[in-house]
N, C-alpha and C positions, 0 to 999 in steps of 0.2 A: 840335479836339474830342477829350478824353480817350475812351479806349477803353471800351465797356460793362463794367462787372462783374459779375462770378457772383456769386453767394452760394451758402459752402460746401454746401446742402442743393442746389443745381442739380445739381451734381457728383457726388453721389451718387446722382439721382435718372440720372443718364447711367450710372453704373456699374449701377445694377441692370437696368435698360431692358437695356441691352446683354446682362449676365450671362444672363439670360432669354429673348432671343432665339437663343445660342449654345447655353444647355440647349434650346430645341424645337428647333434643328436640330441637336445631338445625338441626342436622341432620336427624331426624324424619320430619319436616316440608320443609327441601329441597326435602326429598324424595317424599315424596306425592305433591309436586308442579312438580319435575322431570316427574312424571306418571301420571300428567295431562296434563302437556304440552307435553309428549310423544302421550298420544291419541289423543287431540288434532290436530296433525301434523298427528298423522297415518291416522284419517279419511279427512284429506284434503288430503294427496295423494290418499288413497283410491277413493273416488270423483273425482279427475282427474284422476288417471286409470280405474274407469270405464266411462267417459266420454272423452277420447283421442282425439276429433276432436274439441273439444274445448279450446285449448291451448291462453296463454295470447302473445301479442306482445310485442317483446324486445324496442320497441321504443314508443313515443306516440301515434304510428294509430292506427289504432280502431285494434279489437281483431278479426286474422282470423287465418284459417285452413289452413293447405298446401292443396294444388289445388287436388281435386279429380284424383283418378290414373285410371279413369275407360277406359282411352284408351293411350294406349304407346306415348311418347311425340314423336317429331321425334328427329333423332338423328343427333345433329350438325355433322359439317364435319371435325374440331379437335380438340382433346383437348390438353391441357397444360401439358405436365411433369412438374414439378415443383421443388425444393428445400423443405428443412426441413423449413432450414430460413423463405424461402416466406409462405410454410404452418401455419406457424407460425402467420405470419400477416393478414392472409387471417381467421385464426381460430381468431383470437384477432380481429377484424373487419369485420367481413362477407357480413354487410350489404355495406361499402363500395367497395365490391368486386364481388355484385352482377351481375350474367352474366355472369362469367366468367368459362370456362367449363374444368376440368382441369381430370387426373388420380389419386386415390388416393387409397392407399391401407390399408386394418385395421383389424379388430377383434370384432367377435360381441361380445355384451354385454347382449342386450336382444334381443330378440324378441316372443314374447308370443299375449295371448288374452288381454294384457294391452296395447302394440302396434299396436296391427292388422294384418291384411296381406299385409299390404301396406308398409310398415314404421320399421325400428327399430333403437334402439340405438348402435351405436358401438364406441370404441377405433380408432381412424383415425391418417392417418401419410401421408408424402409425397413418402414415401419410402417403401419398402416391410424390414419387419427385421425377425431374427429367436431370439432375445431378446426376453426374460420375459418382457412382461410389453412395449415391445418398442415403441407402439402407445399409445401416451397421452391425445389426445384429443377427449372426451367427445362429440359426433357429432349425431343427428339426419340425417338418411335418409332414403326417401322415394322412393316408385316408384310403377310401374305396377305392381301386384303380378306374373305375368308371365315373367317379367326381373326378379324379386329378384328370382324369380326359389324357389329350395327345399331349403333355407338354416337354420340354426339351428344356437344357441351359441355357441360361442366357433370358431365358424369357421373364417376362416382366408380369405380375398378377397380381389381381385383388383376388382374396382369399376370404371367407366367413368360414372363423374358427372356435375351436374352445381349448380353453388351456389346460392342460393338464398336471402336468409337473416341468421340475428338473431332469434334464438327461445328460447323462455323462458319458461321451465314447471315446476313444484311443484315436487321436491323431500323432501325425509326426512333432507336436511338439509335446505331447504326453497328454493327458486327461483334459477334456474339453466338454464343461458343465454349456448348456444351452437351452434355450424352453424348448418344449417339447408340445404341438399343438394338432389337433386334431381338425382335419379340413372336413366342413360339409357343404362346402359349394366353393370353387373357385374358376376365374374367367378372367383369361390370358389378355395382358392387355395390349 
């Protein structure tokens, strides 16, 4: 008895069947790699948000803290107005511009029990803007909880700072270098 035949449309119908079961378990096996290195990364921020005084250095010195806020620093005699431009360079190199005590005005981002009462992240600019979005830079800053006063998210400030370095922390998209600046007067605007 001759062997059954195909017809060339079976053949194809076997190529595709197959192609499409290889794409869902492609895509089945991204997914479950997606959702482990999701948790992965979540309980490493998690870990550094509950641990915030242990932050890594953006450079090779050893790993410290910004300096205890337990007593108001004193307050230089003046500070710098500045340009966008110069904020610019100063936000792109901070550790070459440490010392330097300047005005700078922004938007908070956070400030919670992952920050402290000392510290938070906000939006920073050289300039005061009424723009959506007009402060771009991504900025740590610290200070006395009695200069940061009452303030919450969202809120919008002029700040007299001084710069101090580079600071690197753990977010959800991994290491995130930002200045890092030290508040001795700021007023919610």
């Amino acid at each position: 008895m001759p062997p059954p035949t195909r017809r060339k449309n079976q053949n194809v119908v076997v190529w595709i069947v197959g192609a499409v079961v290889c794409l869902l378990l492609l895509c089945c096996g991204i997914g479950v790699g997606g959702v482990l290195l999701y948790t992965f990364r979540s309980n490493q921020v998690a870990e550094s948000a509950a641990s915030p005084t242990t932050p890594q250095a953006s450079t090779a010195a050893p790993t410290t803290t910004p300096p205890s806020s337990g007593a108001a620093p004193a307050l230089p005699d003046t500070f710098e107005t500045i340009t966008e431009g110069q904020w610019k360079r100063v936000a792109e190199r901070p550790d070459d511009h440490s010392g330097r005590t300047l005005v700078v005005y922004g938007q908070i981002t956070q400030f919670d029990d992952a920050t402290g009462k000392d510290r938070f992240r906000a939006l920073v600019g050289a300039r005061r803007t009424t723009d959506d979005g007009g402060y771009d830079t991504n900025t740590l800053l610290y200070g006395d909880p009695k200069v940061l006063g009452d303030i919450a998210a969202d809120d919008e400030f002029q700040a007299k700072v001084t710069v101090l370095k580079a600071y690197t922390y753990q977010s959800l998209v991994g290491p995130t270098r930002v200045p890092l600046l030290l508040v001795h007067s700021l007023r919610v605007l």
